[in-house]
C-alpha angles and dihedrals in degrees: 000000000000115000101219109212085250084061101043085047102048082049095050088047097046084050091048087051101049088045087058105046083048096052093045087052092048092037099037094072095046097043079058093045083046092061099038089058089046088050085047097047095045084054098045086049092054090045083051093046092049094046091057092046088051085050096055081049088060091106097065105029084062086045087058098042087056095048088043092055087037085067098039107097113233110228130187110260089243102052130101110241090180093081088047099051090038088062098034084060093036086064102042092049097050087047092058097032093249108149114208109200092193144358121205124188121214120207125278121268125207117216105180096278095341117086133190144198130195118203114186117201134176105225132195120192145121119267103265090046092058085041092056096038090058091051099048085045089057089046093060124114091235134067110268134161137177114223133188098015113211116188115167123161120257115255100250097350112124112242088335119138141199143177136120144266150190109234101204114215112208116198150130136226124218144149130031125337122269101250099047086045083057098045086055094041079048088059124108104240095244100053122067 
């Protein structure tokens, strides 16, 4: 049996053509790993790049962490921060004409040293009023912030607005607990 050169050359194609289809299926998964990894290091290599920025950075961010715990009031473990921030919005509010139908505290969350406070209360108030409430809020000597915003126009109240919002109380709490501060501080000078 004689091979005839059409026949050499349909074998030698058929094998070219399965070489091929057998490469594509071997090479096809890992020219797809291949560029996951390249995506992955391309990402890895910008998160890199941001983390070094933030540590030159280090500096200020340091600068804006003290002046941030220089603000945050320091209460006893044992006292109860709700009745100081309540008045402390009460009379901001009334200042800036701001009415608070309610104010509801939420509970206390610990957050390693740090602890917060959410108060949520419905508002109603003109423009300026709001303007000049969110100021006076920022000026205070506490940490203070105002979350989840709501603004939204009274029905038939000319140029009057309401909504709600979350005032955030940052503090710490630190030393001895009130009462017993109180029992020292109750103390004649000479007896321990």
């Amino acid at each position: 049996m004689k091979i005839t050169t059409r026949e050499m050359m349909l074998g030698w194609l058929a094998g070219f053509v399965i070489l091929m289809v057998l490469s594509f299926l071997f090479c096809a998964p890992k020219i797809r790993v291949w560029k996951e990894l390249s995506d992955k290091r391309e990402a890895v290599a910008r998160r890199i790049e941001v983390a070094e920025h933030l540590v030159a950075q280090r500096e200020q961010w340091n600068k804006r962490l003290q002046e941030v715990a220089q603000k945050l009031t320091k209460y006893p473990p044992d006292q109860d921060v709700v009745a100081d921030y309540l008045r402390i919005l009460e009379n901001i509010a009334k200042e800036n004409g701001v009415t608070l139908s309610q104010r509801r505290p939420q509970k206390e969350k610990k957050h390693n040293d740090l602890y917060e406070l959410a108060i949520d209360c419905p508002w109603e108030a003109d423009l300026g009023s709001l303007v000049h409430f969110l100021y006076a809020l920022e000026q205070q000597k506490v940490t203070m912030d105002i979350d989840d915003l709501n603004v939204s126009l009274v029905a038939g109240g000319k140029g009057k607005l309401k909504g709600t919002f979350a005032l955030i109380c940052l503090y710490t709490r630190s030393g001895t607990p009130a009462a017993e501060q109180k029992k020292k501080d109750a103390r004649p000078a000479g007896k321990k």
